[in-house]
C-alpha positions in Angstrom: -40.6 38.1 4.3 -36.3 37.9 3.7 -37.1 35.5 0.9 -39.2 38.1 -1.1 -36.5 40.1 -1.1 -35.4 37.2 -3.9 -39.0 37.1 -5.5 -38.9 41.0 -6.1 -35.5 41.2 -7.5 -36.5 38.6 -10.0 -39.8 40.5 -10.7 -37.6 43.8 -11.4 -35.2 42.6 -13.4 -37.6 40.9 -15.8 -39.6 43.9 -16.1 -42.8 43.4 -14.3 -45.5 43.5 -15.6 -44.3 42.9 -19.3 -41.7 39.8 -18.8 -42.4 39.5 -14.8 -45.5 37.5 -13.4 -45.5 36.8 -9.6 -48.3 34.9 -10.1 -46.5 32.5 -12.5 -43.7 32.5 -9.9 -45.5 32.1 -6.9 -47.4 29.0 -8.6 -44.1 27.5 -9.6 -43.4 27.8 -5.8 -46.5 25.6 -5.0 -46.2 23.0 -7.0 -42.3 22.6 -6.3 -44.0 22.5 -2.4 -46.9 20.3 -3.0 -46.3 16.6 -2.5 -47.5 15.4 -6.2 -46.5 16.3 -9.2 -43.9 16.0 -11.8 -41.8 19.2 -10.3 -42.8 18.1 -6.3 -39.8 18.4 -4.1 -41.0 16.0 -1.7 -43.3 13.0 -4.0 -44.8 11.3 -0.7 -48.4 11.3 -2.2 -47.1 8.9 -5.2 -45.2 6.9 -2.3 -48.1 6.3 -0.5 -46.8 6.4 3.3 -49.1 3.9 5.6 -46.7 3.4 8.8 -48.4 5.7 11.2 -45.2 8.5 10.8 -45.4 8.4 7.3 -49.1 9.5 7.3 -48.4 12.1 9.7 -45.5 13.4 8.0 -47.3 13.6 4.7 -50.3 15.5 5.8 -47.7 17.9 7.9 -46.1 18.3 4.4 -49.2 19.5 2.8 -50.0 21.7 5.6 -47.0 23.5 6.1 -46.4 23.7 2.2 -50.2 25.3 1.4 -49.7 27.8 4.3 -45.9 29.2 3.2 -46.9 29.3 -0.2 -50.0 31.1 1.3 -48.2 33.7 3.0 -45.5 34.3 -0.1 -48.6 35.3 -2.4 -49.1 38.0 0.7 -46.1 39.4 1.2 -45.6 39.8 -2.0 -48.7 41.5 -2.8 -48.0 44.2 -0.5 -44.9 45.5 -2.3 -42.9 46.1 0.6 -39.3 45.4 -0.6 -39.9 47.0 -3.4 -40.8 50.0 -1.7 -38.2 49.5 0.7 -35.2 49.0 -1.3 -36.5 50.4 -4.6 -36.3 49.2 -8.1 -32.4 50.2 -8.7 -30.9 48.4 -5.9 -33.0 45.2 -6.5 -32.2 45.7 -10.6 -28.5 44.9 -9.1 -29.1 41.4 -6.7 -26.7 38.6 -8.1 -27.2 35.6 -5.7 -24.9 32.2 -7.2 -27.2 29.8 -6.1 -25.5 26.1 -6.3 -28.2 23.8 -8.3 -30.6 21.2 -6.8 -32.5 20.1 -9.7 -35.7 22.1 -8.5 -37.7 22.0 -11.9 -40.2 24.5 -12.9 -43.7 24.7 -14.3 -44.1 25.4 -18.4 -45.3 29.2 -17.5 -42.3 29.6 -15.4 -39.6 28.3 -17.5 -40.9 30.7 -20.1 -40.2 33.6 -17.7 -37.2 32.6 -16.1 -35.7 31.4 -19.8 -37.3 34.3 -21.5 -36.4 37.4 -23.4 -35.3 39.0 -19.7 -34.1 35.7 -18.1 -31.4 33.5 -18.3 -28.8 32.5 -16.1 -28.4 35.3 -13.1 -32.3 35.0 -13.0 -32.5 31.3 -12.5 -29.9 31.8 -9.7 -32.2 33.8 -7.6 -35.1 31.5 -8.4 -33.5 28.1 -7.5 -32.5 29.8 -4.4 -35.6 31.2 -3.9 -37.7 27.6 -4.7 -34.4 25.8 -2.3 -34.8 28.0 0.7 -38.7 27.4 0.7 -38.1 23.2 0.3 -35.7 24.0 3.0 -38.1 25.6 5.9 -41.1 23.4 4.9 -38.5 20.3 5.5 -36.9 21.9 8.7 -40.9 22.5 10.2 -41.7 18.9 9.3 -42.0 17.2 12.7 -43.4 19.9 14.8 -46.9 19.8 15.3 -47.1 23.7 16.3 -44.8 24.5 13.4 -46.1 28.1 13.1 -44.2 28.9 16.8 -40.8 26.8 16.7 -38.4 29.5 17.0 -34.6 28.5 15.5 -31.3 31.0 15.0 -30.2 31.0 11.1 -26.5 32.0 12.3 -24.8 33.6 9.3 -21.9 31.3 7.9 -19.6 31.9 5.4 -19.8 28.5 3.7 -23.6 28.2 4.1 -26.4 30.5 3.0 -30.2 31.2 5.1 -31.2 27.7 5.7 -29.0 25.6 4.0 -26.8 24.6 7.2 -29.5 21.8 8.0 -28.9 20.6 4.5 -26.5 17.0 5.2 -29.5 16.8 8.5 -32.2 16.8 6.0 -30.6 14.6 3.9 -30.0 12.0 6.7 -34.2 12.9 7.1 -35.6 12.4 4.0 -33.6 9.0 3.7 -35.4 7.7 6.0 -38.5 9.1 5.5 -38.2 8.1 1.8 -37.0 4.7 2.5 -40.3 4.0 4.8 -37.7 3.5 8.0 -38.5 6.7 10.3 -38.2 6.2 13.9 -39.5 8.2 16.5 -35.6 8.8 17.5 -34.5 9.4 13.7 -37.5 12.8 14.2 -35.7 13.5 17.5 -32.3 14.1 16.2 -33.5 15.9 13.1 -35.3 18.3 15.3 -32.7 18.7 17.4 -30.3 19.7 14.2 -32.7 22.1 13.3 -33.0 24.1 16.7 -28.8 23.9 16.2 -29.1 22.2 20.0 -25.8 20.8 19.9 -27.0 17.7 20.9 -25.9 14.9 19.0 -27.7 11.6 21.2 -31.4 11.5 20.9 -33.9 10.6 23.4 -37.6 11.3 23.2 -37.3 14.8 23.7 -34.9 17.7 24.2 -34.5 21.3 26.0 -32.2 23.7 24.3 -32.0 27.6 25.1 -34.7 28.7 23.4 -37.2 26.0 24.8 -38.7 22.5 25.4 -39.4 20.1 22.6 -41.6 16.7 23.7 -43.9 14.2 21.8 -47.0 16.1 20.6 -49.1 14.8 22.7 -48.9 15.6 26.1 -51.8 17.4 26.5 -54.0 16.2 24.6 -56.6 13.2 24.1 -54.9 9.8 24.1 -57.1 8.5 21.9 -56.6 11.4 18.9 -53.4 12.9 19.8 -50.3 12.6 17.3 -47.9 9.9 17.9 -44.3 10.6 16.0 -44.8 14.5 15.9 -43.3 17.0 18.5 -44.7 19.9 20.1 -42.4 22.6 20.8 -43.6 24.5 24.3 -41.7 27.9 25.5 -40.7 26.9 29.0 -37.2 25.6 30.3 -38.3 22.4 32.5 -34.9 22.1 33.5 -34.1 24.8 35.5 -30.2 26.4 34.9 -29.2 30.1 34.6 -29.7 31.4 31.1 -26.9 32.5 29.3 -25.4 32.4 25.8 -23.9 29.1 26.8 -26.9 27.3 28.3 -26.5 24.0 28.0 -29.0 21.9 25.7 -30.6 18.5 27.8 -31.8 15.3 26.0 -34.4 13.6 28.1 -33.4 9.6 28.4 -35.8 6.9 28.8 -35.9 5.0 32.4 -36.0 1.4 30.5 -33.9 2.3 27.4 -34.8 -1.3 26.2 -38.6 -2.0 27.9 -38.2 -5.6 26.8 -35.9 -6.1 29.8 -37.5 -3.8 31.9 -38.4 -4.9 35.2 -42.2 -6.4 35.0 -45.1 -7.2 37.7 -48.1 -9.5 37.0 -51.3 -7.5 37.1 -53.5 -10.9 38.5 -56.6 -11.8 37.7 -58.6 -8.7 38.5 -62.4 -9.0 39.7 -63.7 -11.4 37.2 -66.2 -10.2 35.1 -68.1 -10.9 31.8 -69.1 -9.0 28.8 -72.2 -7.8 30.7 -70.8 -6.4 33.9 -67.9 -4.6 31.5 -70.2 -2.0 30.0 -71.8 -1.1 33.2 -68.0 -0.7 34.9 -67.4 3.2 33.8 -65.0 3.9 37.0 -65.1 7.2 38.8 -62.0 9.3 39.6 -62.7 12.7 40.7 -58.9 13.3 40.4 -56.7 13.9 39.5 -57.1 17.4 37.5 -53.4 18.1 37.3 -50.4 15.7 36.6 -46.7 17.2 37.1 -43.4 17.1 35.6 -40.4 15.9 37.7 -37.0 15.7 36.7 -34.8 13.1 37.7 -30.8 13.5 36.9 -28.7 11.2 37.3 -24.5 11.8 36.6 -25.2 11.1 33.2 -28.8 11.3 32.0 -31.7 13.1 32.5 -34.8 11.8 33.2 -38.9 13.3 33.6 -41.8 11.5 35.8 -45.3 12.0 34.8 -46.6 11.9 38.4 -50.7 12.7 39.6 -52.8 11.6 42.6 -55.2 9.0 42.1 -57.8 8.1 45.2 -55.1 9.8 47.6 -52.2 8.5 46.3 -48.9 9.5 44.2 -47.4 7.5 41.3 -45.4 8.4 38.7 -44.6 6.8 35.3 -41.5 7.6 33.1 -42.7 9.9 30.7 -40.8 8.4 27.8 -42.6 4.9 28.1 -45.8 7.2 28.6 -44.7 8.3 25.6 -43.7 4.7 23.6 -46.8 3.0 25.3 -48.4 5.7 23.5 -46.9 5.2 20.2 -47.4 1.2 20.3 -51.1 1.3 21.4 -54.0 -0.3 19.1 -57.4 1.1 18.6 -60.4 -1.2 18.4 -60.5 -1.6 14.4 -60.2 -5.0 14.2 -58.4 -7.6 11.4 -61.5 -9.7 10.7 -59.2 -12.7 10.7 -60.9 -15.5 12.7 -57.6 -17.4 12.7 -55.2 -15.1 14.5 -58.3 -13.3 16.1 -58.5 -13.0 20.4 -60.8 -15.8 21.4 -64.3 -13.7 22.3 -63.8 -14.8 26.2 -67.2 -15.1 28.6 -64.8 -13.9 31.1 -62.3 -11.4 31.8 -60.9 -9.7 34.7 -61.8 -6.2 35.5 -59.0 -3.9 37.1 -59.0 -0.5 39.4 -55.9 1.7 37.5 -55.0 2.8 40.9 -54.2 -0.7 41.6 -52.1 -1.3 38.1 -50.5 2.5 39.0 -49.0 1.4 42.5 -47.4 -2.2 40.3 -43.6 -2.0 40.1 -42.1 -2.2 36.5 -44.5 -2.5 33.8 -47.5 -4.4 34.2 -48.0 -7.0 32.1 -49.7 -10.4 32.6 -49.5 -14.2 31.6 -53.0 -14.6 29.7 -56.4 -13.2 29.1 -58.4 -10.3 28.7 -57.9 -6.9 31.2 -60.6 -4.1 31.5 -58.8 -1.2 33.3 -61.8 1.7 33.1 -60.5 5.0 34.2 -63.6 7.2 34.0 -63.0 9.4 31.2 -59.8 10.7 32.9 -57.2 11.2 30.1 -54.3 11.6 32.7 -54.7 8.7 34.1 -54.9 7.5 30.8 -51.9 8.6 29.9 -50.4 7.1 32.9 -51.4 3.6 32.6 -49.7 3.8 28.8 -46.1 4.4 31.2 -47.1 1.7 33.1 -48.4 -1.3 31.0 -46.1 -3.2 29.0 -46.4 -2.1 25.4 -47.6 -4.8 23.5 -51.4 -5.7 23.4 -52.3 -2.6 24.7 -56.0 -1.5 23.2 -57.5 1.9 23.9 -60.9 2.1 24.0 -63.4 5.5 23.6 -67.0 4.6 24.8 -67.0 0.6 25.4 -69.8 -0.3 24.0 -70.7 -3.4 22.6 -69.8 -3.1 18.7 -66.3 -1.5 19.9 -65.5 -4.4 22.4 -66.3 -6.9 19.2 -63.8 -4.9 17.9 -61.0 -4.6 20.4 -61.2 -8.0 20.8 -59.5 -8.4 17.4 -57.3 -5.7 17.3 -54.1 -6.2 18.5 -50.8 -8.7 17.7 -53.8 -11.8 17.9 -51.7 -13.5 20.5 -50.9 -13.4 24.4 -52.4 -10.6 27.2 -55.1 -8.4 25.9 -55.1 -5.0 27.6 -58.4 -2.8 27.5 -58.5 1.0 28.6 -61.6 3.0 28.8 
C-alpha cells in the first residue's frame, strides 16, 4: 500500500492513460520478482537448487513473489492514492533512488524512457522494483510470511527497506553459492526483525514474538526443514517494555558428535514378518510442553510429554537437527553401498529409547522403534536418536521397508520410525 504511493506518481506524471500503463508497470514488477528470466532479480530456477534449503527457498521465492505482485495489481486498481493525495501533489514526487541494475521489460522501458519519461521517472521506478526485491527477500525464510510483523524505523541514511540491504547481501551469498545453513537463515531472520541479536541459535524471541523451525506442529514426515515459523507468543517470560530484551535459543549439545551417547541394545528381536504387525499403541500423550532452561549464559527449551506415565524431555534444538538430518525411505538402488536386507532386526518400545541418557545410538544393525501414529513422540525420538541413519517411515509396509532399507548413508546403525 506505501509503495503505490511510488507506482501512482509514476502513472501521473506520464499521463495515464496516454504515456502511463500500470499494467505494463505492474508486469515489469513480476518478472523482475519471478525467479527466471532475463530481468529476474533472484535467477534460482536457472541455478537449479537441489540441497533440501535450496528447494525450499526457491518455491518460497515464487510464492511470496506471485502473491506481492498479486496484491500491487489490487491496490493499485482501487485508486486510492490517487484519490488521497490527488494528481498535483503526486505530479511533484522526486524520489533519488541509488541504482541496482533492476532491468526492465521491452514495454516498460518504452514508458519509463518515453516521450514523458526519463530520468526523475526511472528514479521512482527502480525504487519502486528495489523495495519489492527487498520485502520478497526479507519474507524468504518464514514459512507464515503473510504474519511476520518487523519495524521499518526511519533512518536518515537508509530508505523503507533498504536497512537489511548488507544482511541480504551476506543471504543471497550463500544462498547463491549453494552453502545455506540452517544457522546462516537464523541470523538473516533475526536481522530482518532488527532483534539485535547478532549469535544464532536455532531460533530466537525478540519483542514482537517467537521465531522457531517451521515445523513444530506439524507432521514429521511433511513438515519444512530450513524454514521458520514465526508464532505471536513470548515463551520467555520478562516485562514488556521498549527495551525488552531479544533471547537466542542455544542448542544443549552445540556439537552432537561429542554429545554424550547411550547404546539402545538389541531390542526384542524380530523379523520382517513380526515388523509389519508391530503398530505400537500410545494413547498419550496429546500435548507436549515447552520448558525453558537458562543457564548464566544461554538459553535453552525442552520438548517434554508423557509417554505410558512417564516424563522425558528432549532438547528441542536436536529435535530440531534430528529433524533436518532424517532420510525418508526412497532408496539409492545401489546394491554396493546398499543396507544388507537383514532376516533380523531388533524391535524397540520409544518409551524405552525416551528414558536413554544422551543420544541413542547403537553399534550395528537394524532398529524398528513404532510409535503408533503419534507425531509427538515422533518428534521426540528425532531429539533423542543420534542423527545419522535415522529413517522415517509413514505406513511400514512392505515395498517402503525394501526401501528404507537403502535409504540412508549405506553404512553403520539403521534407525526405523513408524
Amino acid at each position: 500500500m506505501e509503495l503505490d504511493k511510488l507506482l501512482e506518481a509514476m502513472l501521473v506524471q506520464l499521463g495515464e492513460p496516454v504515456n502511463g500503463d500500470p499494467t505494463v508497470l505492474l508486469d515489469s514488477l513480476q518478472a523482475n520478482l519471478a525467479i527466471t528470466g532475463r530481468v529476474s532479480s533472484l535467477p534460482l530456477g536457472p541455478l537449479a537448487l537441489e540441497d533440501k534449503a535450496g528447494v525450499e527457498l526457491t518455491a518460497q521465492a515464487v510464492r511470496i513473489g506471485e502473491q506481492l505482485v498479486s496484491w500491487a495489481r489490487e491496490i493499485n486498481s482501487r485508486k486510492r492514492v490517487l484519490s488521497q493525495y490527488g494528481p498535483e501533489t503526486l505530479g511533484k514526487l522526486e524520489f533519488r533512488s541509488h541504482c541496482y541494475g533492476h532491468p526492465l521489460i521491452p514495454e516498460a522501458i518504452r514508458q519509463v524512457w518515453g516521450p514523458k519519461g526519463g530520468p526523475r521517472i526511472m528514479q521512482i521506478y527502480n525504487e519502486y522494483l528495489h523495495q519489492f526485491v527487498l520485502l520478497r527477500d526479507a519474507l524468504l525464510p518464514f514459512a507464515n510470511w503473510e504474519q511476520v510483523p518487523f519495524e521499518v524505523k526511519e533512518h536518515t541514511e537508509f530508505k523503507g527497506l533498504r536497512f537489511l540491504e548488507p544482511a541480504r547481501e551476506v543471504f543471497l551469498t550463500h544462498l547463491l553459492g549453494k552453502k545455506l545453513t540452517h544457522k546462516t537463515i537464523v541470523q538473516y531472520a533475526q536481522s530482518v526483525v532488527s532483534s539485535g541479536l547478532s549469535a544464532a541459535g536455532y531460533g530466537f524471541q525478540y519483542r514482537l514474538g517467537t521465531v522457531l523451525p517451521a515445523g513444530l506442529g506439524e507432521s514429521a514426515g511433511m513438515a519444512s526443514r530450513y524454514l521458520l515459523r514465526w508464532h505471536p507468543v513470548q515463551t520467555i517470560q520478562a516485562e514488556v517494555s521498549q527495551d525488552f530484551p531479544s533471547i537466542s535459543f542455544d542448542y544443549e549439545y552445540g556439537d552432537y558428535y561429542a554429545a554424550p551417547r547411550s547404546e539402545a541394545g538389541s531390542g526384542t528381536p524380530g523379523n520382517e514378518d513380526t515388523l509389519l504387525l508391530s503398530e505400537g499403541h500410545y494413547e498419550q500423550p496429546d500435548v507436549a510442553r515447552l520448558l525453558p532452561a537458562t543457564d548464566s549464559d544461554r538459553t535453552m527449551l525442552r520438548f517434554s510429554l508423557e509417554v505410558e506415565g512417564r516424563e522425558f524431555s528432549v532438547d528441542l534444538g536436536q529435535l530440531f537437527r534430528g529433524h533436518r538430518f532424517l532420510y525418508r525411505p526412497q532408496g539409492n538402488g545401489n546394491a554396493d553401498v546398499a543396507f544388507a536386507k537383514r532376516a533380523s532386526i531388533g524391535l524397540h518400545q520409544a518409551s524405552v529409547i525416551l528414558a536413554h541418557s544422551g543420544l541413542v545410538t547403537n553399534a550395528d544393525g537394524i532398529h524398528f522403534i513404532p510409535t503408533g501414529g503419534n507425531e509427538l513422540i515422533r518428534w521426540a525420538l528425532l531429539g533423542k536418536l543420534y542423527p545419522e541413519n535415522v529413517v522415517l517411515l509413514d505406513k511400514g509396509d512392505r515395498d517402503e521397508l525394501e526401501a528404507a532399507y537403502v535409504s540412508g548413508k549405506g553404512f553403520g546403525t539403521q534407525f526405523l520410525v513408524l
